[in-house]
C-alpha positions, -999 to 999 in steps of 0.1 A, spaced: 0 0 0 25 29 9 47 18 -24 14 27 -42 7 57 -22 -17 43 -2 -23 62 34 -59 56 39 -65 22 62 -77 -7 44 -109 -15 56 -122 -53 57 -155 -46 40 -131 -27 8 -110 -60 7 -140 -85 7 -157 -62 -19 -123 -62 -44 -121 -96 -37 -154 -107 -51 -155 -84 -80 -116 -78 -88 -122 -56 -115 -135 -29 -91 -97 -34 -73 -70 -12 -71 -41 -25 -89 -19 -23 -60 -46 -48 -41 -43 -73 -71 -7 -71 -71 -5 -80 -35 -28 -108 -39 -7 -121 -67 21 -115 -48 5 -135 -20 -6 -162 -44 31 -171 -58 44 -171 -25 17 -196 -17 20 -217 -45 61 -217 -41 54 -231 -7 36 -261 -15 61 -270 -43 87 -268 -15 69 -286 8 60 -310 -21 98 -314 -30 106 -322 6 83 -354 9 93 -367 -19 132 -364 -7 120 -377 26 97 -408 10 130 -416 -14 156 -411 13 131 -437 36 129 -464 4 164 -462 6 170 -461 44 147 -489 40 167 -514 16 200 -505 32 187 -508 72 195 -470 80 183 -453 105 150 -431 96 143 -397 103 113 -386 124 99 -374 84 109 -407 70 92 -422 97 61 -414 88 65 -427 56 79 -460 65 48 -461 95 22 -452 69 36 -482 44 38 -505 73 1 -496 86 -6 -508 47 13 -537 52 -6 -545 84 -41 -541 73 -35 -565 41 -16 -591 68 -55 -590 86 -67 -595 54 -46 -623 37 -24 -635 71 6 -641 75 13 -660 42 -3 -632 20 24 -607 23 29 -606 -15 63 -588 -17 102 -582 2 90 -548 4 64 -548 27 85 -575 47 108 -551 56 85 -520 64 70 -545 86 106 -554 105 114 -518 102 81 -509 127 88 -540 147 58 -563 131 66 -601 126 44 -615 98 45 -643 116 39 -634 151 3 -623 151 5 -607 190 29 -583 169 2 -572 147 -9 -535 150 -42 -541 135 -64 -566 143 -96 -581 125 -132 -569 142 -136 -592 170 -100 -604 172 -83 -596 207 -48 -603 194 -45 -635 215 -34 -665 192 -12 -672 160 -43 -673 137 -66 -656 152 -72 -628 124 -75 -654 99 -103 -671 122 -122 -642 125 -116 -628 85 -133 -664 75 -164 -660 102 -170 -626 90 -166 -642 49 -188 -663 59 -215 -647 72 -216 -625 40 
């Protein structure tokens, strides 16, 4: 506003006004929004750019038994809740690739130890090696 000249306050009712008709706004006000805008957008690109280093850095972190940062972590915890829910689904011989083997080791989840399971079929208290497969096949059943 002052690098246009501007001394008068801008009042809210003015700026919701140019902002639903912008062609009754001061080309100083569309320039800030603009400005505001690119800034915005340059943001999420960084923030964008970021998670994808942090996702590749965990993939490789992963393969080579590194130790994850508190951003990769999430990653590796969000493949591994994947993981989980299709090992309640298909137990523990349905894990289908090494890859989600080792997200699974990497959040402390033995395919074959179902008390290590963080999820758990409806109805299964996590008591028992096959316990989720039990309950999977009552609830396919009653279908």
């Amino acid at each position: 506003m002052r690098a246009a000249e501007v001394h008068e306050p801008l009042t809210v009712t003015a700026a919701v006004s140019w902002i639903r008709d912008p062609e009754s706004a001061p080309e100083w006000f569309a320039a800030l929004r603009s400005e505001r805008l690119a800034r915005a957008e340059a943001e999420c690109q960084c923030l964008a750019g970021r998670e994808l280093a942090a996702e590749q850095s965990a993939l490789a972190k992963l393969q080579s038994g590194g130790r994850f940062t508190d951003e990769e972590l999430l990653h590796v915890q969000d493949w591994a809740w994947r993981a989980a829910k299709d090992l309640v689904r298909d137990g523990p011989e349905g894990i289908p690739t090494a890859e989600e083997q080792q997200v699974l080791w990497a959040v402390g989840v033995d395919a074959a130890d179902h008390s290590t399971w963080p999820v758990h079929a409806g109805g299964c208290d996590g008591a028992g090696r096959q316990h989720c497969l039990v309950r999977i096949e009552q609830i396919r059943a009653q279908r």
